[in-house]
MDAnalysis code that builds the backbone (N, CA, C; Angstrom):
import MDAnalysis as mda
import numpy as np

u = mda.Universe.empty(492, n_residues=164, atom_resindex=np.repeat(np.arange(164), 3), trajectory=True)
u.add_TopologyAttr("name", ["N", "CA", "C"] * 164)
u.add_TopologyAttr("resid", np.arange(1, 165))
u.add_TopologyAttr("resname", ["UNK", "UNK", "UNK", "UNK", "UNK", "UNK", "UNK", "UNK", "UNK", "UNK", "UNK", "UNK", "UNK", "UNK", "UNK", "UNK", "UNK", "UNK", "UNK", "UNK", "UNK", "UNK", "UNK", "UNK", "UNK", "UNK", "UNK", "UNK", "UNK", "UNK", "UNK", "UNK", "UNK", "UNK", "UNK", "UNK", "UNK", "UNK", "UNK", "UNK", "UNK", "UNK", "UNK", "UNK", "UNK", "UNK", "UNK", "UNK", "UNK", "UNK", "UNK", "UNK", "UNK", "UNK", "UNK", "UNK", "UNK", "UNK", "UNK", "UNK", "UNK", "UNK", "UNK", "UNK", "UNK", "UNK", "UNK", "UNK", "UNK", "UNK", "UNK", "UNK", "UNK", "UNK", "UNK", "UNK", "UNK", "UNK", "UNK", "UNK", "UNK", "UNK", "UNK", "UNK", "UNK", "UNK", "UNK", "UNK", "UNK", "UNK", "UNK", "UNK", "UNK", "UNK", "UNK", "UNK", "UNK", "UNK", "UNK", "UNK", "UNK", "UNK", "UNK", "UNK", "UNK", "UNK", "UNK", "UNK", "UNK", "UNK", "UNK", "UNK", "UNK", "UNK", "UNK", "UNK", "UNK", "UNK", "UNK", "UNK", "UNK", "UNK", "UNK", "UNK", "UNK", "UNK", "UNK", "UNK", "UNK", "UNK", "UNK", "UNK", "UNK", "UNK", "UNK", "UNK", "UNK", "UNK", "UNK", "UNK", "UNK", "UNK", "UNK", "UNK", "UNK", "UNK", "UNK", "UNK", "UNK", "UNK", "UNK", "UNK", "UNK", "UNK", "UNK", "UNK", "UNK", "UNK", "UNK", "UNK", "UNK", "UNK", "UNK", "UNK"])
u.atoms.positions = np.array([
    [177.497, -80.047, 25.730],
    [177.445, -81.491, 25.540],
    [177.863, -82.184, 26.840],
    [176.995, -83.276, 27.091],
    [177.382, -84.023, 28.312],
    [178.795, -84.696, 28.567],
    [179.631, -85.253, 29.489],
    [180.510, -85.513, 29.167],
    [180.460, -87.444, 29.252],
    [181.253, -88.018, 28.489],
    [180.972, -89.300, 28.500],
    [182.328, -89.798, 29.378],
    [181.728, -91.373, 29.570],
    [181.984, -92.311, 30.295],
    [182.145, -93.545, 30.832],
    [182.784, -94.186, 31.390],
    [182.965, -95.672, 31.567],
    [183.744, -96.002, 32.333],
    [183.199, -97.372, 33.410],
    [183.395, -97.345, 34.707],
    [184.279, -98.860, 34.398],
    [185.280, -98.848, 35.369],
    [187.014, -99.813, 35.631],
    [186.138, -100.353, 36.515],
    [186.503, -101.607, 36.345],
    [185.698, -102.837, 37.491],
    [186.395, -103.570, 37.953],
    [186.517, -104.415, 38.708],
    [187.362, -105.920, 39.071],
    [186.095, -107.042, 39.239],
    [185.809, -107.602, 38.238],
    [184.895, -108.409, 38.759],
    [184.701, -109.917, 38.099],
    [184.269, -110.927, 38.676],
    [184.624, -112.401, 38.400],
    [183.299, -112.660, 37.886],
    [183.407, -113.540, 36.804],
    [182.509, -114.233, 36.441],
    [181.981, -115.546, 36.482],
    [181.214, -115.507, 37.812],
    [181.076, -116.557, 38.888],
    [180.606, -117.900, 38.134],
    [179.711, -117.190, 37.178],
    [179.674, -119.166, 36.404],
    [180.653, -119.693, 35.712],
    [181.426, -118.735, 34.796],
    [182.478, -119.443, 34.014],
    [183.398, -120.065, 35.208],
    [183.729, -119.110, 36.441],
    [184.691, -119.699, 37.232],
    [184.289, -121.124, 37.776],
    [182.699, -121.133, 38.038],
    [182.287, -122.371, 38.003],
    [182.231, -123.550, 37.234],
    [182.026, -123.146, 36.334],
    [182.322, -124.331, 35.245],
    [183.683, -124.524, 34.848],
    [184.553, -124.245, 35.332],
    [185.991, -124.446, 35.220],
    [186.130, -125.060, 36.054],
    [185.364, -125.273, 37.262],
    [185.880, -125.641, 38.526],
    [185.449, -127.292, 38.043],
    [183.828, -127.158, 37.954],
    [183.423, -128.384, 37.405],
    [183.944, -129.140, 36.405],
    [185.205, -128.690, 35.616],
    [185.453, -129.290, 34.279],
    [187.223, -129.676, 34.985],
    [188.006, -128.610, 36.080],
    [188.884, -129.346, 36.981],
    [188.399, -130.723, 37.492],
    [186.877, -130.918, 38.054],
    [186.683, -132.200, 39.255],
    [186.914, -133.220, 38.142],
    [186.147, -132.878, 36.611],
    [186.107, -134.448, 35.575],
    [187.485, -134.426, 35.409],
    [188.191, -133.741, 35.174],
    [189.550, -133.609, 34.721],
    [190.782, -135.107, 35.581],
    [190.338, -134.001, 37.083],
    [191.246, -134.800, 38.250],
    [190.772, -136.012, 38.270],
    [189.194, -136.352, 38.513],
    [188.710, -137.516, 38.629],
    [189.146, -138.722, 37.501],
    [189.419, -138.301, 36.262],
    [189.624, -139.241, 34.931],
    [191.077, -139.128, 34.406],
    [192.146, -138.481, 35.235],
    [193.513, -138.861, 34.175],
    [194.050, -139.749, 35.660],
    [195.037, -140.330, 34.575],
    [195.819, -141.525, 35.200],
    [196.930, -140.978, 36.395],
    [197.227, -139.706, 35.872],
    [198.171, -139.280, 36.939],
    [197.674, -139.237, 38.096],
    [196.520, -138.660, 38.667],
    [195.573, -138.528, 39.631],
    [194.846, -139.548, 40.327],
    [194.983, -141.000, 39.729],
    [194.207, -141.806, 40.121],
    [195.280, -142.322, 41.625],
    [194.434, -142.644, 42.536],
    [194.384, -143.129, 44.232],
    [195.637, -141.926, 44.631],
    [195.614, -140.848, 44.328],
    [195.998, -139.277, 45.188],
    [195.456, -139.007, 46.162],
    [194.017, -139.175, 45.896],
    [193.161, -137.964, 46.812],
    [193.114, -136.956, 46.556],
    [193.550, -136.300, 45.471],
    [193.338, -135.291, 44.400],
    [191.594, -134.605, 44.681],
    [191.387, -133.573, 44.933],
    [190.039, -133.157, 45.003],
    [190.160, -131.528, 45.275],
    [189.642, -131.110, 44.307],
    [189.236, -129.845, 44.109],
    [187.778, -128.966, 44.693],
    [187.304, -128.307, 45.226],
    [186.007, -128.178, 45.867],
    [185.797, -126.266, 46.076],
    [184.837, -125.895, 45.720],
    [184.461, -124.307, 46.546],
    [184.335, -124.471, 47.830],
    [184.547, -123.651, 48.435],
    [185.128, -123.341, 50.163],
    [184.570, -121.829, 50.607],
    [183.376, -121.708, 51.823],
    [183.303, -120.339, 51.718],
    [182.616, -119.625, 50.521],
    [181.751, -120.407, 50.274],
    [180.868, -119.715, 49.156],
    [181.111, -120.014, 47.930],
    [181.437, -118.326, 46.911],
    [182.178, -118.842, 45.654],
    [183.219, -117.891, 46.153],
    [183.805, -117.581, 46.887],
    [185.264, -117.098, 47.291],
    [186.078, -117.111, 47.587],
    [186.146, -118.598, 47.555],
    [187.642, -119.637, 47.698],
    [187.844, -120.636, 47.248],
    [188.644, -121.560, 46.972],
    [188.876, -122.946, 46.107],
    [189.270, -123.805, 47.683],
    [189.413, -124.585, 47.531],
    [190.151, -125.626, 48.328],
    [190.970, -126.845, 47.503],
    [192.051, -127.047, 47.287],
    [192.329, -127.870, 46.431],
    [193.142, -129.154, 47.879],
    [192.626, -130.578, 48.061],
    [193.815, -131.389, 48.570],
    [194.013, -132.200, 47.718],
    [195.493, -132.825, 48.402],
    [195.853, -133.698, 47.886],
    [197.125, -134.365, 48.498],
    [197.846, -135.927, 48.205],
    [198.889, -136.345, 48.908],
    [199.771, -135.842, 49.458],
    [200.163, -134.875, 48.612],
    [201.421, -134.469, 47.941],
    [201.422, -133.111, 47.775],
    [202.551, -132.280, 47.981],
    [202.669, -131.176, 47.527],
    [202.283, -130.855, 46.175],
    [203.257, -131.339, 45.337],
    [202.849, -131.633, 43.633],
    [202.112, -132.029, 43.464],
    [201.312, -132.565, 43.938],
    [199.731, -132.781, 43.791],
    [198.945, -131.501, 43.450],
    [198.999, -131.283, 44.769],
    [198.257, -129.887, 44.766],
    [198.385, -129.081, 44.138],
    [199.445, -129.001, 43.490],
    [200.234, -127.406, 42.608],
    [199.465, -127.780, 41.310],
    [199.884, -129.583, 40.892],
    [199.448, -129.917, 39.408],
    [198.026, -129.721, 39.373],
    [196.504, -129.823, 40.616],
    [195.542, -129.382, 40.384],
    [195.817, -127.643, 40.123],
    [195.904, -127.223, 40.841],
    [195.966, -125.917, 40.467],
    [195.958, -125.190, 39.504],
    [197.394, -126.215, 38.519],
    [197.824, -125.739, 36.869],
    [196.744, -126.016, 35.995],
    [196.317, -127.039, 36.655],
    [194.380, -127.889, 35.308],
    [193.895, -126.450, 35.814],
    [193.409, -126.294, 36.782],
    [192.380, -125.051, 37.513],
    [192.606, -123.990, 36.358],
    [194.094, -123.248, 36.527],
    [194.553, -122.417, 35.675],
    [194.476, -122.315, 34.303],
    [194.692, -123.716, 33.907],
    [194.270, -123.780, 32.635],
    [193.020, -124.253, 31.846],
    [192.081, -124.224, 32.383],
    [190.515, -124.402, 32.475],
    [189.980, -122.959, 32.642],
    [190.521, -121.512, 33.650],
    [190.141, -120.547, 33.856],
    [190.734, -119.683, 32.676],
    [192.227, -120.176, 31.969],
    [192.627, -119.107, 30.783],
    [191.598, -119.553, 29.240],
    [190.980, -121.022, 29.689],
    [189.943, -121.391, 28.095],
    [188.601, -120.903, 28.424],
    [188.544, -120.392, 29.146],
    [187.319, -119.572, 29.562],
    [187.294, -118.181, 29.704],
    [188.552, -117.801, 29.263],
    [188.545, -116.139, 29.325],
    [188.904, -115.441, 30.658],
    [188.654, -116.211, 31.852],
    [189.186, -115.648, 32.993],
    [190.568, -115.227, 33.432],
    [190.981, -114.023, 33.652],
    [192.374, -113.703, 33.828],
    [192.955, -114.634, 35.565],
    [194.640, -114.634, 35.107],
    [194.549, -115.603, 36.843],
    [194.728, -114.435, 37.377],
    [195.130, -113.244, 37.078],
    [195.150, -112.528, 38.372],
    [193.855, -112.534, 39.003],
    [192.628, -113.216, 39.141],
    [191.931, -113.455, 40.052],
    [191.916, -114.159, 41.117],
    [193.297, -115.125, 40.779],
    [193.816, -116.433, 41.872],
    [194.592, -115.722, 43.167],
    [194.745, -115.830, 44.482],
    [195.781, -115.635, 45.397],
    [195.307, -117.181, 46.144],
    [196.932, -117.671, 45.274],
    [196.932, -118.788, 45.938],
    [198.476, -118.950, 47.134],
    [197.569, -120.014, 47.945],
    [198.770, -119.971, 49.555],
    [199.415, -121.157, 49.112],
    [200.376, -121.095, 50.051],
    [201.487, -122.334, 49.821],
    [200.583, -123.794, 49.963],
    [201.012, -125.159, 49.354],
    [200.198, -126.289, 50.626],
    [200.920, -126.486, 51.723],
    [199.660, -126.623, 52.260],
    [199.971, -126.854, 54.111],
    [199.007, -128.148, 54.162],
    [200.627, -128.604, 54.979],
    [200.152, -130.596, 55.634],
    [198.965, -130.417, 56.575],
    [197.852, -131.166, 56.117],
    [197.062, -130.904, 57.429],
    [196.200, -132.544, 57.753],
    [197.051, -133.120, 59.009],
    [196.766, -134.777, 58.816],
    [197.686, -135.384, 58.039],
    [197.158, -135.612, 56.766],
    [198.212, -136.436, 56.041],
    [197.731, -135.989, 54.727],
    [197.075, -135.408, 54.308],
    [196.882, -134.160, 53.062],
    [197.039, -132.948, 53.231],
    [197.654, -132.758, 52.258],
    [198.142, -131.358, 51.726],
    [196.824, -130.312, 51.603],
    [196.386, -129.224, 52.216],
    [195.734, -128.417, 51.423],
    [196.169, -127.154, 51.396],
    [195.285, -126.475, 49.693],
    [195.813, -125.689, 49.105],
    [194.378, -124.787, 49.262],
    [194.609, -123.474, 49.955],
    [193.695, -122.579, 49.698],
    [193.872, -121.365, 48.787],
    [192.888, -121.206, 47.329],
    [192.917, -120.257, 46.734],
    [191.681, -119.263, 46.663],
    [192.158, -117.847, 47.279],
    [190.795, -117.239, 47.037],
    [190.723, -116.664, 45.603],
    [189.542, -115.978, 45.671],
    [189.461, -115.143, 44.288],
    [189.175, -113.538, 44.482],
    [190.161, -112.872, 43.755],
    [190.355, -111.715, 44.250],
    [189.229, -110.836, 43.335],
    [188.317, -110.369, 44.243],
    [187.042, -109.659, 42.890],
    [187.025, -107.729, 43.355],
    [186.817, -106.766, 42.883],
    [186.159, -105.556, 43.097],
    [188.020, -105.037, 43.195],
    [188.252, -103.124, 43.060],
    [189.267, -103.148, 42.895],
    [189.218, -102.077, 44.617],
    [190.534, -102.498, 45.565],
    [190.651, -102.039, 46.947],
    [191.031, -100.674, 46.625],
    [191.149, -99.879, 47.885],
    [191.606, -98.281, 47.589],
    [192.578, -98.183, 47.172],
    [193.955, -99.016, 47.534],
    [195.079, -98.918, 46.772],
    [195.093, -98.857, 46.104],
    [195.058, -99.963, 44.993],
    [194.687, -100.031, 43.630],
    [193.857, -98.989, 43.202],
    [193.028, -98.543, 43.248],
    [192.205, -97.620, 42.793],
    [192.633, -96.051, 42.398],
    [193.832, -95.880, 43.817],
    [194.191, -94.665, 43.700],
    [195.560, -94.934, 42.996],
    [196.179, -96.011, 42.768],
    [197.454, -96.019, 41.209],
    [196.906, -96.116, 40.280],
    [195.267, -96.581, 39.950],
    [194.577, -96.609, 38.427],
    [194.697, -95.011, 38.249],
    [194.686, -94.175, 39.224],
    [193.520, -92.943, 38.968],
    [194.952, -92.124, 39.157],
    [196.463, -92.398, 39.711],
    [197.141, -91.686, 39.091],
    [197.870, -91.944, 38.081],
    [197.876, -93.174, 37.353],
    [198.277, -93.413, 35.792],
    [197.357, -92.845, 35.233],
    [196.169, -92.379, 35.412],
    [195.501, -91.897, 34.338],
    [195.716, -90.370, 34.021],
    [195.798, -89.794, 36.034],
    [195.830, -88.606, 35.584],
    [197.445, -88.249, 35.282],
    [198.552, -88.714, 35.372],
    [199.826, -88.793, 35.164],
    [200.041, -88.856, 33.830],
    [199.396, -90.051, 32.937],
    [200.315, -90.535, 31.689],
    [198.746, -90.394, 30.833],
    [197.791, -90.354, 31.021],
    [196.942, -90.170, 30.564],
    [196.424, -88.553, 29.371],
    [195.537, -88.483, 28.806],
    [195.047, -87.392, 28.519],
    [194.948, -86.320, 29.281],
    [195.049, -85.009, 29.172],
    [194.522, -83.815, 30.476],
    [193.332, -83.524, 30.613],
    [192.586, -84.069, 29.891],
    [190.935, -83.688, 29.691],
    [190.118, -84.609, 30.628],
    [190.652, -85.425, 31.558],
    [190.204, -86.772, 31.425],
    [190.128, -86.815, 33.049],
    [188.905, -86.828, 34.061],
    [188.894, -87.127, 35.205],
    [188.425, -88.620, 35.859],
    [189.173, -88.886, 37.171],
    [188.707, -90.196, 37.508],
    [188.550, -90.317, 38.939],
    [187.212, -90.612, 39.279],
    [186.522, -90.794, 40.540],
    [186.360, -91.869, 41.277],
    [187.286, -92.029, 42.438],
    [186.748, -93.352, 42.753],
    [185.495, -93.753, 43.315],
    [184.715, -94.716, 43.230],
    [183.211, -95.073, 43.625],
    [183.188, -96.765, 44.352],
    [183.658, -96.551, 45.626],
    [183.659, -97.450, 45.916],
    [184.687, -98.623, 45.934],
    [184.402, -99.685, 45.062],
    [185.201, -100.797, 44.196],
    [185.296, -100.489, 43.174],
    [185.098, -99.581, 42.706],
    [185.320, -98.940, 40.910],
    [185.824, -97.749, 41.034],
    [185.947, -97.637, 39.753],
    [186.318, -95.828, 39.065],
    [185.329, -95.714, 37.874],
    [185.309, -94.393, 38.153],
    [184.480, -94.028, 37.095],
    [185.103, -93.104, 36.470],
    [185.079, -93.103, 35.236],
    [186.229, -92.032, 34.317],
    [185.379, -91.147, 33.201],
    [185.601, -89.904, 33.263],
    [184.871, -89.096, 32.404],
    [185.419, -88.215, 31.771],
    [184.900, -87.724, 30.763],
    [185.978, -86.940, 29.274],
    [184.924, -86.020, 28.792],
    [184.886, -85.233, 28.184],
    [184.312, -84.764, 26.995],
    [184.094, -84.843, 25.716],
    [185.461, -85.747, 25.547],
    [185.651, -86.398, 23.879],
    [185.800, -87.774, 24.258],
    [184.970, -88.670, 23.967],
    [185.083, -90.256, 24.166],
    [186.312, -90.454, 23.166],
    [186.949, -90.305, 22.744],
    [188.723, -90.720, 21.886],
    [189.891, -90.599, 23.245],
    [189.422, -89.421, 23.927],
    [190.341, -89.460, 24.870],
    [190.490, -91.113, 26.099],
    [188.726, -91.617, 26.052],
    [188.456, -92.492, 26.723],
    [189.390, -93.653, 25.930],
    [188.633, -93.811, 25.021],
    [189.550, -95.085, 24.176],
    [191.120, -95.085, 24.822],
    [191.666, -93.710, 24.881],
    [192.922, -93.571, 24.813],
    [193.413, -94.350, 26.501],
    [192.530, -94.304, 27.182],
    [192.945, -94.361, 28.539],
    [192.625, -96.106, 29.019],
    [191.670, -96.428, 27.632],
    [191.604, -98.233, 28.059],
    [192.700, -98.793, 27.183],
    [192.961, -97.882, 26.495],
    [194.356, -98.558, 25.701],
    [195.689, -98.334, 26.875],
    [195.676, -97.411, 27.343],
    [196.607, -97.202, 28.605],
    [196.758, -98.301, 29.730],
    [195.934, -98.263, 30.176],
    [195.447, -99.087, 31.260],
    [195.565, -100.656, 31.015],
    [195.465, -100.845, 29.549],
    [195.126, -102.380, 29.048],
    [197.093, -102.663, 28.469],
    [197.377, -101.482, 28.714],
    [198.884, -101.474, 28.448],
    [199.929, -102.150, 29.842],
    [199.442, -101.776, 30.589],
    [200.123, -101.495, 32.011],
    [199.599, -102.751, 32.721],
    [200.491, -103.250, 33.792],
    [200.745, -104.663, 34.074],
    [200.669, -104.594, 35.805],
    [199.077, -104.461, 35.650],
    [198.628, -104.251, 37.304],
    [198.356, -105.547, 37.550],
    [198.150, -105.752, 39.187],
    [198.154, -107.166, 40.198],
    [196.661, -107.275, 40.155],
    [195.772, -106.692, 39.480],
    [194.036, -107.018, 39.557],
    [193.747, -107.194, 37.972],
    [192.767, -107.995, 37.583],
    [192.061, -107.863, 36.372],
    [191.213, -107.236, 36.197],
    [191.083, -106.383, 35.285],
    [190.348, -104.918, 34.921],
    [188.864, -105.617, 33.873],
    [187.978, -104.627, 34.132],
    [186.909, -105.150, 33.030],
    [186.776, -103.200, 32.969],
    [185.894, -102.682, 31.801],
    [185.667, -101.721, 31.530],
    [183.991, -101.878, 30.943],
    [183.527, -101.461, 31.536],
    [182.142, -100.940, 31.236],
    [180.882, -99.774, 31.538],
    [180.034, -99.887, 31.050],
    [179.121, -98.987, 31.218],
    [179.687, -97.452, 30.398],
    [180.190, -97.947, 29.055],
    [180.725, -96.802, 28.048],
    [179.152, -95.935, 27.702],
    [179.645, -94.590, 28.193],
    [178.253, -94.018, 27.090],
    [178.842, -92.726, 26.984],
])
């Protein structure tokens, strides 16, 4: 029997993050707290960074928290955020946040020794790149290792797919 499988991802879901972004601009643009700030939220660099300015330090942070909480009603985890301090630049504050997507070798090689450490013994894991790919002989053992993994309180957001 073949052995089965399913591949650990890090990956963003560029429209929801978009439409969060778009539902931050109505947000900032229409509450009272925000009005004559200069409050403005914008993509920077593609879709792989935010730019948030604003007057004020607290400015900037309070866009951020809408951002944040627009990306948790959409299902997006924040560990996708690495956000920098604001920095005065002129006489606005800006705030650069990238978005952290695909998982680096580091990470990859502590996924792949929690698995083979605390994990099942049946159970191998390959890194491929920005992923892992994990394979078993008994898919229960698999279950066992996204329940593991979905246990444990890593600095990337995990997706799991391509089960067969």
């Amino acid at each position: 029997m073949a052995d089965s499988s399913f591949d650990i991802v890090s990956k963003i879901d560029h429209q929801e993050a978009d439409n969060a972004l778009n539902q931050t601009v109505k947000e900032v643009g229409h509450r009272f707290d925000f009005k004559g700030t200069g409050a403005t939220i914008a993509w920077s660099g593609g879709q792989k960074a935010i730019e948030i300015k604003a007057n004020s330090e607290e400015r900037a942070n309070a866009v951020l928290d809408v951002f944040k909480d627009k990306l948790i009603k959409r299902n997006l985890s924040l560990k996708i955020l690495d956000a920098d301090e604001p920095r005065l630049s002129g006489k606005d504050y800006r705030l650069l946040v990238t978005l952290k997507e695909g998982i680096d070798q580091d990470h990859a090689r502590k996924i792949s020794k929690i698995i083979r450490d605390e994990g099942p013994k049946g159970v191998k894991a390959q890194i491929q790149g920005e992923e892992l790919r994990v394979s078993s002989k008994k898919r229960d053992e698999l279950q066992e290792v996204i329940a593991l993994l979905k246990g444990k309180d890593l600095e990337i957001a995990l997706q799991f797919t391509n089960y067969r």
